[in-house]
N, C-alpha and C positions, 0 to 999 in steps of 0.2 A: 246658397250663393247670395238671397238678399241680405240673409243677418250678414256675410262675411262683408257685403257694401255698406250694412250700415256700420258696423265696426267701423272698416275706414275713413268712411267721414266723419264717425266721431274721433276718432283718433287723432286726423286732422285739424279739427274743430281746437279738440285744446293744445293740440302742435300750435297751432296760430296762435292761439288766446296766452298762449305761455312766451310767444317772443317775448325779447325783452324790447324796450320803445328806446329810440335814441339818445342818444346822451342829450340831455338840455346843456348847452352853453350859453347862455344868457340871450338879450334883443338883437338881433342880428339885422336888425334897422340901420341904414348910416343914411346920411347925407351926400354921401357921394360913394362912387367908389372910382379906384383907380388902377385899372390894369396893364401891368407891369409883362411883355413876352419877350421873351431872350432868347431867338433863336438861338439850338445848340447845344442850350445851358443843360451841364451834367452834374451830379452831386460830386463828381469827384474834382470839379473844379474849385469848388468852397476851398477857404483854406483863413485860418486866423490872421494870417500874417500879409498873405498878398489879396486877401478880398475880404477886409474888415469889414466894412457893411453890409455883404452880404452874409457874413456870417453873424452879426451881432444881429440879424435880422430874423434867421434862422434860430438865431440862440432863444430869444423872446418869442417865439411863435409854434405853431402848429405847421409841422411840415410833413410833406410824404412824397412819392415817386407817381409822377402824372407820364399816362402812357399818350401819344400824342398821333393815335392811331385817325388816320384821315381815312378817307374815303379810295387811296393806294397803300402801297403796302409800304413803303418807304414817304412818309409826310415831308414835303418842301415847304419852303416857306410861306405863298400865299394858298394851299392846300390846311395849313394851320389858323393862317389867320380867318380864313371861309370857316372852317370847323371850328371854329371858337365860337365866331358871333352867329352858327347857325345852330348851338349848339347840338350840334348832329353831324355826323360824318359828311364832307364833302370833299370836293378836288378841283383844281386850275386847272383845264385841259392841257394837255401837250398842245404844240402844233400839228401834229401829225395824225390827231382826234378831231370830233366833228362841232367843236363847237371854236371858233377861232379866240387866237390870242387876243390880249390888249393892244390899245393902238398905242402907238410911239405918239410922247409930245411934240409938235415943233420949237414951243418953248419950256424955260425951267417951269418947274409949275411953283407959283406965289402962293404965299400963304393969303389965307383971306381971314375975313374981319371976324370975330367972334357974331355965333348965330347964322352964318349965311347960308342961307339953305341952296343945301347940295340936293336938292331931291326932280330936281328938272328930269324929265325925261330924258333918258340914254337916248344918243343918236341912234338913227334907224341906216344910219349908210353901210355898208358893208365895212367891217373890220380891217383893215391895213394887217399885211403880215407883221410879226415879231420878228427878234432874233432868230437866225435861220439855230436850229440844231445843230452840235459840232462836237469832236470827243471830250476837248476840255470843261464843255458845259453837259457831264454826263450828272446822272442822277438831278439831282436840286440847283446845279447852276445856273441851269436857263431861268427857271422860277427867278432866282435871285436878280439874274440880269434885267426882267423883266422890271421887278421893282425897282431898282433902280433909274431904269430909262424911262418907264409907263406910266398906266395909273394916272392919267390927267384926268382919264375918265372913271370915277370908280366904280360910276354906275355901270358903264356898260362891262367893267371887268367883275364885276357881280351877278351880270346878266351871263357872262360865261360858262362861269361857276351855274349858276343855275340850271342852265341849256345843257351841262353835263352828264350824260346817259350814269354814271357812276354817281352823283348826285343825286337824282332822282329816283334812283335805287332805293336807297336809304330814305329820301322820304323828307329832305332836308330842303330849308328852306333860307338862304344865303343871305344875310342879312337882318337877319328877324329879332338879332340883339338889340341893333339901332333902331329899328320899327317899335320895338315894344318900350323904347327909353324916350322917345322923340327930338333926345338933343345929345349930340356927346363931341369932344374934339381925340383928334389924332393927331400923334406923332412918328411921324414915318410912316412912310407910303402902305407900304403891306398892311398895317392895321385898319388902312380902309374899309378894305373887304369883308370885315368883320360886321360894322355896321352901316354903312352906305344902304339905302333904301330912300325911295322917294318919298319924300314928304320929311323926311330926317334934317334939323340942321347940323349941320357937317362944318368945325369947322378944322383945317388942316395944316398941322406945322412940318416944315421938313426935317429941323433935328429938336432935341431938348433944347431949351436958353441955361447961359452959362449962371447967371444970377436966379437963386433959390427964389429972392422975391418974384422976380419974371416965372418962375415955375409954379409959384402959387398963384399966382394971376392967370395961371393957364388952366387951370384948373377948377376955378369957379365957376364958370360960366353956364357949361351943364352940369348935368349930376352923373354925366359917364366919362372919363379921359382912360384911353388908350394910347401908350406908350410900346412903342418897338425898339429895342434896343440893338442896335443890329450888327454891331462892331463886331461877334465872331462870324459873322459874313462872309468879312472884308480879311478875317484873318490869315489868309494864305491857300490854295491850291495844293493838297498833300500831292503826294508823290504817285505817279501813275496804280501801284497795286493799292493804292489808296489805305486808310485810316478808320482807327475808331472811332475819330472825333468828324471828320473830315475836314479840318485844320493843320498848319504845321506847328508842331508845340511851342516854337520863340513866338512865334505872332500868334498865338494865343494868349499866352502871358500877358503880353501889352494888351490885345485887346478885354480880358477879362479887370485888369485893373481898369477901364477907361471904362468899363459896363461900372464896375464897383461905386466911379465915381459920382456916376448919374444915377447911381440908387441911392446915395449917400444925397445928394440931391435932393430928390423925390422927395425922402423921409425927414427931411429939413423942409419942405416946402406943405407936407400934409400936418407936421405938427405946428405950424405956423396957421395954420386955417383954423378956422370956428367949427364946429360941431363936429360929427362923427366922418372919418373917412375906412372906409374898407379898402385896403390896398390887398392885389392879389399879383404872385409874381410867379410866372410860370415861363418853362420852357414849352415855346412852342411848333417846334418843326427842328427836322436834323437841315445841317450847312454843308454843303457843296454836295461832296460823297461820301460823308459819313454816314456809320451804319445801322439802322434801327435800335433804338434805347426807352431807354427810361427816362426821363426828365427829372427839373424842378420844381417843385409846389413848395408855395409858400403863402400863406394868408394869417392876415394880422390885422387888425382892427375889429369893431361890434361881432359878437359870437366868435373870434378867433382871439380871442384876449390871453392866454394861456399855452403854453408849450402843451403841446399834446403830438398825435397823429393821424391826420387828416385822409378822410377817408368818405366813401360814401355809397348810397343804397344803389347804383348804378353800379358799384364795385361790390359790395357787400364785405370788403377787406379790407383792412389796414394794413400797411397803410398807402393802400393805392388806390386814387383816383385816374380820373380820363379829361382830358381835354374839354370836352361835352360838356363838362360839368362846372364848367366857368360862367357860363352863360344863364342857368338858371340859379348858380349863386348870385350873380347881381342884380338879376331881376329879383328877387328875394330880397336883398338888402334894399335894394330902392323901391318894395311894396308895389311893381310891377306886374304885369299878369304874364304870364307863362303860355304863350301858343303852345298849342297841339302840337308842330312838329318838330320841338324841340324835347330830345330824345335823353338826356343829360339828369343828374336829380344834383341839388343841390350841395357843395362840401361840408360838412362835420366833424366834427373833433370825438377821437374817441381812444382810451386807455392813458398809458402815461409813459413814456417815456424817457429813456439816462439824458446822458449828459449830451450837450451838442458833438462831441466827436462822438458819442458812442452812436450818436441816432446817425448822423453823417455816415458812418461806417456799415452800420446796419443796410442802409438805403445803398449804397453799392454794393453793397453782397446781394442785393433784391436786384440789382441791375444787371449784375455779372450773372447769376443764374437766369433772368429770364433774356438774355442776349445770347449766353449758350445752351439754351434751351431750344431759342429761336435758329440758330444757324445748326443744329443738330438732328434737327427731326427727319429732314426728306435723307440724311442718309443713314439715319437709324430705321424709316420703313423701308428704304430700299432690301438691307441688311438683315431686316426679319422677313420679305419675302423670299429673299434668296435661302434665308435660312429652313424656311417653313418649305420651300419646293427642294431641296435637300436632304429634306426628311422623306418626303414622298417619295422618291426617286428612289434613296436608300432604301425603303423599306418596298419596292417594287422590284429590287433586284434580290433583297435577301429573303421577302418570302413568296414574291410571283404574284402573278395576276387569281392564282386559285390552287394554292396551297401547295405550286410546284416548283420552288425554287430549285438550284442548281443544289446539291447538297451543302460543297463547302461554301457556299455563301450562305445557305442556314447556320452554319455553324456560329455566324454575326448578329442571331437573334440577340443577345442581353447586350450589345452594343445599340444595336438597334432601338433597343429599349431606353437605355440611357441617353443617346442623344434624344429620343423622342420627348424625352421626359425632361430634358433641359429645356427644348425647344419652346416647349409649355412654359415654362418655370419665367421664358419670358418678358410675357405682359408684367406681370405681376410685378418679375423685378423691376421694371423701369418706377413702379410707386417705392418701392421699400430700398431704392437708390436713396430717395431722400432723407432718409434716418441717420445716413454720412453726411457731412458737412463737404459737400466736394467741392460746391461754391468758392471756399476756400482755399482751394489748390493754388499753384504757381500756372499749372497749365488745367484749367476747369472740365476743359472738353476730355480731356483724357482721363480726369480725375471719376468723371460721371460715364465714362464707355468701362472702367476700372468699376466703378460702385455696381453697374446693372451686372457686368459678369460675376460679381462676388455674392450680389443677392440671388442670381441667378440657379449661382452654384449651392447656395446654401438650400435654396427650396428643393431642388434636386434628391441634396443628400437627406433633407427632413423626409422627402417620398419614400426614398429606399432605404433609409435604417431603423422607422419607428416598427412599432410592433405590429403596422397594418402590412407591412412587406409582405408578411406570408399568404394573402389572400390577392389574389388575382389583381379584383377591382382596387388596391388599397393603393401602392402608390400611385396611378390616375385621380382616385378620391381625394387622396391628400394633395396634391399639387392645384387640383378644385377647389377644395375648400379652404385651401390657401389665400385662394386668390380673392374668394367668394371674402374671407374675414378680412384678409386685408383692404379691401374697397370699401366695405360696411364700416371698420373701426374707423376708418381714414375719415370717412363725412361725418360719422357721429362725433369725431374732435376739428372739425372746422376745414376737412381736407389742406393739410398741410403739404400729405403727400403727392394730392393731385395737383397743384402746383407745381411749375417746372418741371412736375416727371414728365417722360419723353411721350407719352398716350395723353397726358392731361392738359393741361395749355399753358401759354404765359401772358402775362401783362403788357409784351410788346401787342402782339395779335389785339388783346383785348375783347375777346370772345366770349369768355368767361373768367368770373376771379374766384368764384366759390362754387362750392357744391361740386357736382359731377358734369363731367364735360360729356360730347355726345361720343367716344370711342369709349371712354369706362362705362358709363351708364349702359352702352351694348353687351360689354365684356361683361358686368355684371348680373344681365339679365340672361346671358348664355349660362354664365355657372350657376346661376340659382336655378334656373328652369332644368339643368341637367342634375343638378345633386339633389335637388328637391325629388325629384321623379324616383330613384334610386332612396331615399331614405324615407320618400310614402311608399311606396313601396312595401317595404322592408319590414316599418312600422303595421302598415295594412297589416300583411303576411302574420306576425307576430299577432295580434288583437285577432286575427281569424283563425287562428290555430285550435283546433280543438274543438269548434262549435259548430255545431250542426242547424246554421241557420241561412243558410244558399250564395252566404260570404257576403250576406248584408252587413256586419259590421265592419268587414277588411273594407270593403267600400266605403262606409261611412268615412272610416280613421284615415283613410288612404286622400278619401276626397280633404277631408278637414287640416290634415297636415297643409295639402297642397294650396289650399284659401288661403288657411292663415300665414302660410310662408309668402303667400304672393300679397294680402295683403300688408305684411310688413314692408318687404319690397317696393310695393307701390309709395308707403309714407318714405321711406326712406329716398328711393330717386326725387318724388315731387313737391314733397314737402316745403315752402318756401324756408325754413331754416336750416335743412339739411341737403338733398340732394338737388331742387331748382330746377331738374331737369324738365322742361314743358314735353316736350317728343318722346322722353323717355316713362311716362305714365303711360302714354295712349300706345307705344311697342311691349311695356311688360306687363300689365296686368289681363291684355288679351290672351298674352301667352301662359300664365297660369291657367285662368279659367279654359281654355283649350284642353294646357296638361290635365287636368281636374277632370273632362268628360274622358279622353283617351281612356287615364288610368283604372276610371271606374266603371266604365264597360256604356258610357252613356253616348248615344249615335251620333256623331258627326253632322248635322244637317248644314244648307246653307242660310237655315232661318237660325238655324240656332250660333251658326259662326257668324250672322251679322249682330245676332244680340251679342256678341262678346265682343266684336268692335266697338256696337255702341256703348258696350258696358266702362272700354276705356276713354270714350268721348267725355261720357257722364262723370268719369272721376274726374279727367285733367277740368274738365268747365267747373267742378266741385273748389277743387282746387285754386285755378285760377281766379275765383266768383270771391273765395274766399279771401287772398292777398290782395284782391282790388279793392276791399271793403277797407284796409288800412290806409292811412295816412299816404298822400301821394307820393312824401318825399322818403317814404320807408317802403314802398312796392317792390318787390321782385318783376322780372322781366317777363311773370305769368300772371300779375296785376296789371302789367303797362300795356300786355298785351289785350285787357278787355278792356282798356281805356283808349286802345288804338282803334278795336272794334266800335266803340259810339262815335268817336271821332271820325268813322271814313278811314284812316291812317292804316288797317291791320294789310291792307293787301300790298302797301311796299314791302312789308315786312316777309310776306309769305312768296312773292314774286322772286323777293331776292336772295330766301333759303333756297328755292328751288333754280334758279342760276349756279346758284352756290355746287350744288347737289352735280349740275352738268360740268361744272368745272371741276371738279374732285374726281370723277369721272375718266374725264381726259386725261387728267394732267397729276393724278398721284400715282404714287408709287404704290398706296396699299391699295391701290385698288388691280394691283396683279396679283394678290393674294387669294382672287375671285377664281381665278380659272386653276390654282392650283388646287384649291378645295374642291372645285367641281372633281377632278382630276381623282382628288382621292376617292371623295364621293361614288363614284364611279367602280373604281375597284372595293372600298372597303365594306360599300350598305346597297349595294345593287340588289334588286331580287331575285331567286331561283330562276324567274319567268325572265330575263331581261335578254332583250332579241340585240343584236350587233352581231361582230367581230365573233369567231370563234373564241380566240382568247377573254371575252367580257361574257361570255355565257356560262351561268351556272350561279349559286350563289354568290357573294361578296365574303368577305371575311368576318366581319360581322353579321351576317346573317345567320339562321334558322340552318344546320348544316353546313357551315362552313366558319363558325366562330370560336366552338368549344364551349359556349355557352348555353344555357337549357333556356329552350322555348322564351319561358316567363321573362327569365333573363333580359335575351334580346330584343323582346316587347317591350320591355320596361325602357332600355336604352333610345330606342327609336324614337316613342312618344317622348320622352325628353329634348332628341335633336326635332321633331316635327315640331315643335311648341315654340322650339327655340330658334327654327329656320320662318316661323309666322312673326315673334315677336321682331328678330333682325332683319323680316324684309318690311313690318311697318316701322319699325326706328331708321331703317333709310329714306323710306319715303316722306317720312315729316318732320328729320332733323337737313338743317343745314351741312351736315358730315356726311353726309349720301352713303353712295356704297363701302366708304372708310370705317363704319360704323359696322355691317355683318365682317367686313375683312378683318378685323379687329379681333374677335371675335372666334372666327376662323383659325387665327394663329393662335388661339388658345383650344380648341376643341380638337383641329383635325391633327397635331401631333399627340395627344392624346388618345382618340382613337387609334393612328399608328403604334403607340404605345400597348395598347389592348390587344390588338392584334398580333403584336410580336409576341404575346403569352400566348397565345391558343394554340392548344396541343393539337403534336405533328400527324396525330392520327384518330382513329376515330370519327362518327355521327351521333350527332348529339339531337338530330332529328326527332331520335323517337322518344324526348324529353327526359333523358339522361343527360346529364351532365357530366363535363370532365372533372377530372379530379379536384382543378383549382375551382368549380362557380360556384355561383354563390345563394343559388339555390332562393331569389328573390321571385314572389309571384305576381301574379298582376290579373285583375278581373278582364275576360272578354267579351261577355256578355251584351251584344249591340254594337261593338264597335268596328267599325270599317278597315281602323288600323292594324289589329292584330291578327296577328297569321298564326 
């Protein structure tokens, strides 16, 4: 076991030393920079003809799809502008939340003189209600109305934002843009919020000036200008079942030409200026009731000189950034220093990209899939638990609680088997969905509920027609190692698949953009801990044949398969270029080392199960020690997280997985996949000894006596699920995805074993280490161990 740890760390070691380092784009120094937020703004609104400056804007620069995830799950407007200049998740309270609204002005509020510092201390009086809540002002209206009417005070509407229990979550600190710039102007209100802090001069315009000269005079004064551009706003109120946009499409048109105009502006007034100007143009919150997307990015000036697509180590993809990541691009450009609780890494340019329609095009297909990715998932897990307890059900009526089903309903065992064995088939398909272009379709959602049934079907028929059909265990193995290769090849080519598939995440969430998310990285540790177990095994068995030496070598081969597979595994989930998963090191590498004593007959203690906890401490700190030692604007989220550790910062982070974890809890759907697994559990792996219910006494169907399996057999099996029930209850407890993480999981093992069970011949005991005709005759050392019966 220590060569198999040093192995991994060195493995590690040159996994990291082989990244490659970011693309250089030249001095990314300016003199100013100027950001550009349009609420609303969609790539599908570009267009040559009715928004030339935005597109000639696009045309010349580095763009990508910015997710504009706040601190709720639907971003309003001053929810955007706090998350921009905090650059960290944050949110506006509701009214109806504990920290109150802005006050209403008595009057219009004046612009003031350049430099006037706005940093006076917020009144301490108690806050004046808002707009009361009403149906027309559902989702993002009130926000909107607020800006409009409020905001005299910015401080104290920053002070809100901060008092935010959903703020402080995250760790965010509202305002920290303008605090680290010390001087910036704004135009339009909501962009206050962004940098308002005391001691900041502030100064505030209410719209753009119509003369480009006036807009370069606006412009000089500090070295930060925020612009809100907010005309789709104002564009219209969709229709009660509301919109994609949440606009009505004539008054979007006007209003998207009247935005074009004031970029056309803008870019007339920065190249009229002296030295360098970084302009950055982002969509930054959906408008009224429209519905979570993808946005605009756009950055062009110092280090964005070049069409490319813009991406960054916060994302680890191209070509998608986050919101967050505005905020330590211009501190960056302005030679600023960067607070601790600004969570964001700064944007980069990276690959090359066609033509302006063709990137334009591209970047709505990145929209369209992670928009029905995002409205598809809670009835795709509804849909696999319904399916997954449909299987149980099924297979309790056609083979009974212990071996005594009704006859004609035996006669449904190879149905039984088949659907078990779709049921399985799938997790997996929702990855190998993505090899179709369904994005594509006229109707997407349909196109991708079409793709999962067809990859579904296909793993299926790969189970039952290759040449491993005629052995018991082969199509359960095949439909495993299916799944096992398909998650492995997936991250070792940049996980394309786990994007948008239905287990893996998208760009709306913002959760994850690469590597393995926390539902595959469990899936995946369940099938390699079960197929590993079964091919050391096997392997052992074969190397101990024949030699008269107390099955020390089936031990040895048996242990070493099982190292070296889990150390693969381990580089593979945590590696900062491939799998990323932080939680998913410290759930599977315990569970190897675990399967490793089971299999080889080495006793179970509880010194020796806390050394295998610590053993996965010591990799993911290995790990993480390692990615914090690069460059900070190339970190993985298992760097930032030992740089939160010196900072103070790491327990918003850990406070607020494990909120996460009680709210996944309550309120998912896969987490009723929990009590159908018990369910099966129950019936299919109980022990001879198990006291209840006359009908639960006696063995299970998998068991010793009641499987069809010998002995060795269903040793082998067990130690697999015990390894694999330790690794999925520590990846619930220290990932963010709680109990969604074993449920996961679950729908891939326990139709599966339903699947095995509907093989096991109708007669016979296999007790006295005979097997039935189909097993398969795998052994397993017992010597010391507590598991084996």
């Amino acid at each position: 076991m220590r060569r198999a740890a040093v192995l991994l760390l060195a493995a590690l070691a040159v996994l990291l030393a082989g990244a490659p380092p970011a693309p250089a784009a030249g001095d990314p120094s300016a003199d100013r920079v100027l950001v550009v937020g349009v609420p609303g703004l969609v790539w599908s609104d570009l267009d040559p003809e009715a928004t030339p400056a935005l597109w000639e804007l696009a045309d010349t620069s580095p763009v990508g799809a910015v997710s504009v995830r706040a601190a709720r799950s639907t971003t309003c407007l001053l929810d955007g502008w706090a998350t921009l200049g905090a650059g960290n998740r944050a949110r506006f309270p509701a009214p109806d939340e504990a920290a109150p609204p802005v006050p209403l002005p008595t009057v219009p509020l004046p612009g003031e003189a350049p430099g006037t510092d706005a940093g006076a201390p917020p009144s301490q009086e108690p806050v004046p209600a808002g707009p009361p809540a009403s149906p027309e002002l559902s989702h993002c209206g009130l926000q909107e109305r607020l800006a409009q009417v409020g905001l005299a005070d910015p401080l104290t509407a920053v002070r809100a934002v901060s008092e935010d229990s959903a703020t402080a979550r995250f760790g965010a600190e509202p305002g920290a843009l303008g605090a680290a710039v010390g001087c910036a102007t704004v135009v339009g209100r909501a962009a206050s919020l962004a940098v308002a802090a005391p001691g900041v001069g502030l100064t505030r315009e209410e719209a753009l000036p119509g003369d480009p000269a006036a807009v370069a005079a606006l412009l000089e004064p500090c070295p930060l200008t925020l612009v809100s551009l907010d005309g789709l706003v104002d564009a219209g109120v969709p229709a009660p079942e509301g919109s994609e946009t949440g606009t009505e499409p004539g008054s979007r048109a006007a209003a998207l030409a009247g935005i074009d105009e004031d970029v056309a502006r803008l870019r007339a007034a920065v190249a009229a200026l002296p030295g360098e100007t970084l302009l950055l143009l982002q969509g930054v919150s959906e408008v009224n009731d429209g519905r979570p997307q993808l946005h605009v990015s756009i950055a062009s000036g110092p280090g964005f000189a070049e069409p490319g697509w813009l991406t960054s180590a916060s994302t680890g993809r191209a070509p998608f950034t986050q919101l967050i990541d505005v905020a330590p691009t211009v501190l960056r450009a302005l030679d600023a220093e960067r607070p601790a609780s600004v969570n964001g890494q700064p944007l980069t340019v990276t690959g090359e990209r066609g033509s302006t329609a063709e990137a334009v095009a591209a970047l709505e297909r990145a929209n369209t899939a992670a928009v029905t990715h995002h409205r598809s998932t809670g009835t795709f897990f509804a849909g696999l638990v319904a399916v997954d307890a449909a299987v149980v059900v099924l297979g309790l009526l056609v083979l009974g609680l212990r071996r005594g089903a009704h006859a004609r309903l035996a006669r449904l065992r190879p149905v039984l088997g088949l659907v078990a064995l779709a049921a399985a088939a799938l997790p997996v398909a929702t990855h190998l969905a993505g090899l179709l272009p369904w994005e594509r379709a006229g109707s997407p959602r349909w196109a991708l509920a079409g793709s999962v049934l067809l990859a579904a079907a296909a793993v299926t028929a790969l189970a039952l027609l290759g040449p491993w059909r005629r052995r018991r265990l082969g199509p359960p193995l095949a439909v495993l190692g299916t799944t096992v290769a398909t998650l492995v090849g997936d991250v070792l080519a940049g996980s394309p698949l786990e994007l948008d598939g239905l287990l893996g995440y998208d760009a709306i969430v913002a959760g994850r953009f690469t590597g393995y998310g926390n539902l595959t990285s469990g899936l995946l540790a369940a099938g390699a801990l079960v197929g590993t177990a079964v091919v050391a095994a096997a392997l052992g068995r074969r190397a101990g044949a024949g030699r008269d030496d107390g099955g020390r070598r089936q031990r040895r081969v048996t242990g070493a398969v099982v190292l070296g597979a889990g150390a693969v595994t381990t580089v593979l989930v945590g590696a900062p270029g491939l799998g990323r998963d932080f939680g998913g090191v410290l759930a599977a590498l315990p569970g190897f080392l675990l399967l490793a004593m089971l299999l080889t007959g080495v006793r179970v203690t509880l010194v020796r199960l806390a050394a295998v906890l610590a053993a996965g401490v010591v990799a993911v700190g290995a790990l993480a020690v390692l990615d914090w030692t690069r460059p900070a604007d190339e970190r993985s989220h298992l760097g930032r997280f030992v740089e939160q550790l010196l900072t103070g910062e790491a327990w918003t982070v850990v406070s607020r997985k494990a909120q996460a974890n009680v709210d996944i809890l309550l309120g998912s759907a896969l987490s009723w996949v929990l009590p159908v697994a018990l369910v099966a559990a129950l019936w299919l792996v109980r022990s001879r000894r198990s006291r209840g219910p006359g009908l639960l006494r006696g063995p299970g169907l998998l068991r010793d006596g009641g499987s069809g399996l010998a002995p060795a057999d269903a040793a082998v099996l067990r130690a697999g699920l015990v390894a694999a029930a330790l690794s999925l209850a520590l990846g619930a407890a220290v990932n963010d995805s709680g109990v969604a993480l074993p449920a996961t999981a679950a729908a891939l093992l326990v139709p599966l074993l339903v699947a095995l069970a509907s093989t096991a011949p109708r007669g016979g005991n296999v007790a006295d280490g005979t097997a039935g005709e189909d097993a398969e005759g795998v052994t397993v050392g017992s010597r010391g161990s507590t598991w084996n019966t």
